[in-house]
MARZAKE-310746 format. One record per residue (C-alpha): residue in one letter; x, y, z; chain; residue number from 1. Coordinates in steps of 0.1 Angstrom, whole numbers. Layout:
BEGIN
+-----+-------+-------+-------+-------+-----+
: res :     u :     v :     w : chain :   n :
+-----+-------+-------+-------+-------+-----+
:   A :     X :     Y :     Z :     A : NUM :
...
+-----+-------+-------+-------+-------+-----+
This chain:
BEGIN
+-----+-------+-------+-------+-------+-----+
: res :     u :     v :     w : chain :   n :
+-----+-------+-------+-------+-------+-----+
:   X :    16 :   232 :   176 :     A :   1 :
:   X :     5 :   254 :   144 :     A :   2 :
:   X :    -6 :   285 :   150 :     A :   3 :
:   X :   -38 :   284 :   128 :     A :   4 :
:   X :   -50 :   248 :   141 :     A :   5 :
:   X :   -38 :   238 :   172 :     A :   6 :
:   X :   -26 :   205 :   154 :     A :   7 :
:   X :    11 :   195 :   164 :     A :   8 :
:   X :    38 :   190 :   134 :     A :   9 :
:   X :    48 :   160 :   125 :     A :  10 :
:   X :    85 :   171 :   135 :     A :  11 :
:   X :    71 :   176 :   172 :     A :  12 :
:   X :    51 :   142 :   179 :     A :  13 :
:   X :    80 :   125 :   161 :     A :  14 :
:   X :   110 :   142 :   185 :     A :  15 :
:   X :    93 :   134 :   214 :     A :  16 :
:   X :    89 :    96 :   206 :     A :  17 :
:   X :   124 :    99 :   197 :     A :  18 :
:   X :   130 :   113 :   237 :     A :  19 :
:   X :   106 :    84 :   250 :     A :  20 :
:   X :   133 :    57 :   237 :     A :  21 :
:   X :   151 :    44 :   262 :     A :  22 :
:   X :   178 :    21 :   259 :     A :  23 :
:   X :   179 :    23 :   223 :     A :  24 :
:   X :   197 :    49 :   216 :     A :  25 :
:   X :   205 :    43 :   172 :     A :  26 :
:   X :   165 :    42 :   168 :     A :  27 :
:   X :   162 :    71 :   190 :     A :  28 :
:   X :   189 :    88 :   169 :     A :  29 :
:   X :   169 :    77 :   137 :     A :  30 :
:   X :   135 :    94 :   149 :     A :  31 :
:   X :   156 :   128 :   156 :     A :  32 :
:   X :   169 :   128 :   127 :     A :  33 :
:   X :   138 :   126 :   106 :     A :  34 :
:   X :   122 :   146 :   128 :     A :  35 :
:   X :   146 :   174 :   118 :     A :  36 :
:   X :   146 :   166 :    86 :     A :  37 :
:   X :   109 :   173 :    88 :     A :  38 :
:   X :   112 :   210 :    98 :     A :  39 :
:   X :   126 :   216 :    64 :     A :  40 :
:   X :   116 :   193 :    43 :     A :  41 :
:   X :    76 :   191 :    37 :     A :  42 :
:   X :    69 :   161 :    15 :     A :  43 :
:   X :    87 :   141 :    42 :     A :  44 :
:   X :    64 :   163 :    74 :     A :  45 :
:   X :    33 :   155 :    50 :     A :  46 :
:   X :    39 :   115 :    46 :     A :  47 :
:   X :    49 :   114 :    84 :     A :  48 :
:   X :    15 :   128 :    91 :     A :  49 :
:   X :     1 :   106 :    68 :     A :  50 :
:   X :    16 :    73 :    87 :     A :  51 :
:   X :     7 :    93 :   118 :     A :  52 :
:   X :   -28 :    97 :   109 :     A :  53 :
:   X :   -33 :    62 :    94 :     A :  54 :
:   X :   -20 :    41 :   122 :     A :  55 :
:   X :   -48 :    49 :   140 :     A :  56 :
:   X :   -64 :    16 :   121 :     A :  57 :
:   X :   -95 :    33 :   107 :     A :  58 :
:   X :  -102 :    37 :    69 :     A :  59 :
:   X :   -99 :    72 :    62 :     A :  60 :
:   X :  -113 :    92 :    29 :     A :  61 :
:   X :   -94 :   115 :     7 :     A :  62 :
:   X :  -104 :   145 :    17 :     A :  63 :
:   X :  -103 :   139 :    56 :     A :  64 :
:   X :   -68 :   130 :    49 :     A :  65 :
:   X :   -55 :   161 :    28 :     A :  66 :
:   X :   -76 :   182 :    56 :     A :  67 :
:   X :   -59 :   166 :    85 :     A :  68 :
:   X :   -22 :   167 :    74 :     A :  69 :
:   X :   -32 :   203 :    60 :     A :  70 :
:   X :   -42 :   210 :    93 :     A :  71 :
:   X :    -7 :   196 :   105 :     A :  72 :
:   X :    19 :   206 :    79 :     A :  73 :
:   X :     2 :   239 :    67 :     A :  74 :
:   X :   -23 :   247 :    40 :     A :  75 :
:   X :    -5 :   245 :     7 :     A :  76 :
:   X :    14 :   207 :    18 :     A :  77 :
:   X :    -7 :   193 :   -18 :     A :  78 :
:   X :    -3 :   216 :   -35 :     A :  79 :
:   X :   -22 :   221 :   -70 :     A :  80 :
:   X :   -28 :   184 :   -78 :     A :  81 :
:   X :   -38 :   167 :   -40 :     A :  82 :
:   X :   -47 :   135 :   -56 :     A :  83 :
:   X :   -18 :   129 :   -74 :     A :  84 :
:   X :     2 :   141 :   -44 :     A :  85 :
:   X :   -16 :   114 :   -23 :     A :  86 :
:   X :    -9 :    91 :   -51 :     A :  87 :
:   X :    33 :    96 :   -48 :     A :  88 :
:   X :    30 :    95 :   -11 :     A :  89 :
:   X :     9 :    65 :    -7 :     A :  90 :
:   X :    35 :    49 :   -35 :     A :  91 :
:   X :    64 :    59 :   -18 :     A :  92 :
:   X :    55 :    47 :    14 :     A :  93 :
:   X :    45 :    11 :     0 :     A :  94 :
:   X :    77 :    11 :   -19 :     A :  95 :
:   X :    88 :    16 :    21 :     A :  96 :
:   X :    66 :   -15 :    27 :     A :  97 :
:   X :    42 :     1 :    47 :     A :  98 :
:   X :    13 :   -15 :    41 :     A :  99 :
:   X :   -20 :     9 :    30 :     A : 100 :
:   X :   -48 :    -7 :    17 :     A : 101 :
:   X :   -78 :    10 :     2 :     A : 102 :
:   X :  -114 :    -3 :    17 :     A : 103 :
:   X :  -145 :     4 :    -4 :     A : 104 :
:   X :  -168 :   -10 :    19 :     A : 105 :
:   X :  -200 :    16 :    26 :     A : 106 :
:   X :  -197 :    37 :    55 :     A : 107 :
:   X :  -158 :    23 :    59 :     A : 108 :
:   X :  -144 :    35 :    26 :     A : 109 :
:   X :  -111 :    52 :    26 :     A : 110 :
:   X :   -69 :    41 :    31 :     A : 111 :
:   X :   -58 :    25 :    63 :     A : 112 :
:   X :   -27 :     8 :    73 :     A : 113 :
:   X :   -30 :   -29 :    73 :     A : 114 :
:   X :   -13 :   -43 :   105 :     A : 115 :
:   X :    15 :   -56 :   111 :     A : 116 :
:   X :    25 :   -20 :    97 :     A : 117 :
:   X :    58 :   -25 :    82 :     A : 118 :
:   X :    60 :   -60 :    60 :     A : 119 :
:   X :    90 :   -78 :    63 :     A : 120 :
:   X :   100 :   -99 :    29 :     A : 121 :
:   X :   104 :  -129 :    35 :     A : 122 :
:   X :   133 :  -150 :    33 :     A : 123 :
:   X :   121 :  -180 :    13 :     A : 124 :
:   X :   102 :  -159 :   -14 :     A : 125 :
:   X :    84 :  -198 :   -21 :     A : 126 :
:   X :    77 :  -226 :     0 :     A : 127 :
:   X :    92 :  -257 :     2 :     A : 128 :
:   X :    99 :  -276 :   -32 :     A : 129 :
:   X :    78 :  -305 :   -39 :     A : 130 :
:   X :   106 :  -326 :   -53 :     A : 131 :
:   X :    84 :  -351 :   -66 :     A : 132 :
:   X :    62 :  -329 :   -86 :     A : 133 :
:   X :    96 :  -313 :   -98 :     A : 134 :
:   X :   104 :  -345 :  -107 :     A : 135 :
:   X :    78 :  -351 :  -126 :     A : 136 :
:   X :    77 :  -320 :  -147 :     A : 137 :
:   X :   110 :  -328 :  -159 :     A : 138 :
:   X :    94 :  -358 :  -176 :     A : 139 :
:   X :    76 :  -344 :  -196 :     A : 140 :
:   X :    74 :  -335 :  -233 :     A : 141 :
:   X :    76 :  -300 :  -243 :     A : 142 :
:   X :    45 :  -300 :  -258 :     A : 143 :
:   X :    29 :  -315 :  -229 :     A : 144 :
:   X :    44 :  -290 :  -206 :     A : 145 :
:   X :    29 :  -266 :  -231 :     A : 146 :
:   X :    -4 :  -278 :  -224 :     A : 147 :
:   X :    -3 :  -280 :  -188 :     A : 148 :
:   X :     9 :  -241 :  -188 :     A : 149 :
:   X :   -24 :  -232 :  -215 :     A : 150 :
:   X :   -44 :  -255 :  -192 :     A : 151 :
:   X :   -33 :  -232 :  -162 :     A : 152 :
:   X :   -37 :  -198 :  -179 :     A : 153 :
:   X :   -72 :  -208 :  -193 :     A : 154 :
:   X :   -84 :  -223 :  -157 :     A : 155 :
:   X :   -68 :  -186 :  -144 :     A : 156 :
:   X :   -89 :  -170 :  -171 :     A : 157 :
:   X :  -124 :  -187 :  -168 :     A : 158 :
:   X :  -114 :  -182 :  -130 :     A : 159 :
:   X :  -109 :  -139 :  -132 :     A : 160 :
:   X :  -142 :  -142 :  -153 :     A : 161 :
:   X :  -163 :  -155 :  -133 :     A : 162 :
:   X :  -150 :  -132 :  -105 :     A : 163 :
:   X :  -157 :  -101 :  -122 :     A : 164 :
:   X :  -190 :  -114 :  -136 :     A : 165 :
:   X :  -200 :  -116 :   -97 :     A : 166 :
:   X :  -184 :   -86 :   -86 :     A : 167 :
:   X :  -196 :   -63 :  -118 :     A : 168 :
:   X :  -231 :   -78 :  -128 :     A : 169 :
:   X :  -232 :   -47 :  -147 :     A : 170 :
:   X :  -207 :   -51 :  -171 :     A : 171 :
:   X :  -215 :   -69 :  -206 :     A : 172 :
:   X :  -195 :  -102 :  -215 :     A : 173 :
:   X :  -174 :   -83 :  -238 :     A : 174 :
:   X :  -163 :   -63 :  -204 :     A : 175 :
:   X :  -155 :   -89 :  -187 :     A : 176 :
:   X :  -135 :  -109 :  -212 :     A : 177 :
:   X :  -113 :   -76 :  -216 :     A : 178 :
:   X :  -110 :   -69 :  -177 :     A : 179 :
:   X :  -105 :  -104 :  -169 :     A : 180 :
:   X :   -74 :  -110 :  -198 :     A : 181 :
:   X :   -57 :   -75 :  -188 :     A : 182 :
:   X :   -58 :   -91 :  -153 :     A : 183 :
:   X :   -45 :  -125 :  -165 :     A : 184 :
:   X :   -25 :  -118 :  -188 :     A : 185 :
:   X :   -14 :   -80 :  -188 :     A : 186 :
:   X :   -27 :   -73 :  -223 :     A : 187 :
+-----+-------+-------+-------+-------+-----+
């Protein structure tokens, strides 16, 4: 527990998982070590209490966040720049394919992990191949693949328009058109 707030480390809640683990003794091994590695390193103690305090399935804001893993890891864990602190963590841990998602929905805005927590790639990136379709394709002209590929990426354009349109009713046409082709089309 920390002295100032009662909260336990990280390092603590994680080693005693790691002692709960019975019969699997490599992922018991696993939590031990990162929970030592915890105790001296802080980023780590900070993005374990941020998985810690997200599993929980809630959204949770910003600032309850930095508070509660302050509260955990000690005071100066974001240091100067907590936003773009929370920004490296929640990257890292994405790039771990933990899946955070942000809601915006009033009275429910903040980060939560999406469930299942951990997302497996999978190991047919596509589904199956229509053949046929395949098949066809290869028929054709260059040009008319050509059109078929403007055809697609002005259908996914008029598409990402309309979208925003609804979502933004705000925003002028010229807005829109800019959102909706940096969306489309990365430019």
């Amino acid at each position: 527990m920390s002295k100032e707030t009662g909260f336990p480390h990280p390092a603590v809640t994680w080693e005693q998982d790691a002692r709960r683990l019975t019969g699997e003794p490599q992922l018991q091994l696993r939590l031990a070590a990162m929970a030592g590695h915890m105790r001296v390193d802080q980023i780590a103690a900070r993005r374990a209490a941020l998985i810690d305090l997200l599993a929980d399935g809630r959204p949770h804001p910003r600032e309850e966040i930095w508070e509660t893993v302050a509260a955990q890891v000690g005071e100066p864990c974001w240091g100067k720049r907590p936003q773009e602190a929370l920004a490296r963590d929640l990257k890292a841990l994405r790039r771990g394919r933990i899946r955070i998602a942000y809601s915006r929905r009033p009275g429910a805005a903040g980060y939560y992990l999406q469930y299942p927590a951990i997302g497996r790639p999978s190991q047919q990136q596509y589904g199956s191949i229509n053949w046929q379709l395949v098949e066809q394709l290869r028929r054709l002209s260059v040009p008319e693949k050509n059109e078929m590929a403007f055809a697609a990426a002005d259908f996914a354009l008029r598409q990402k328009r309309l979208i925003l349109a609804e979502e933004r009713p705000e925003w002028s046409d010229d807005q829109i058109d800019r959102e909706a082709r940096r969306l489309v089309f990365g430019v």
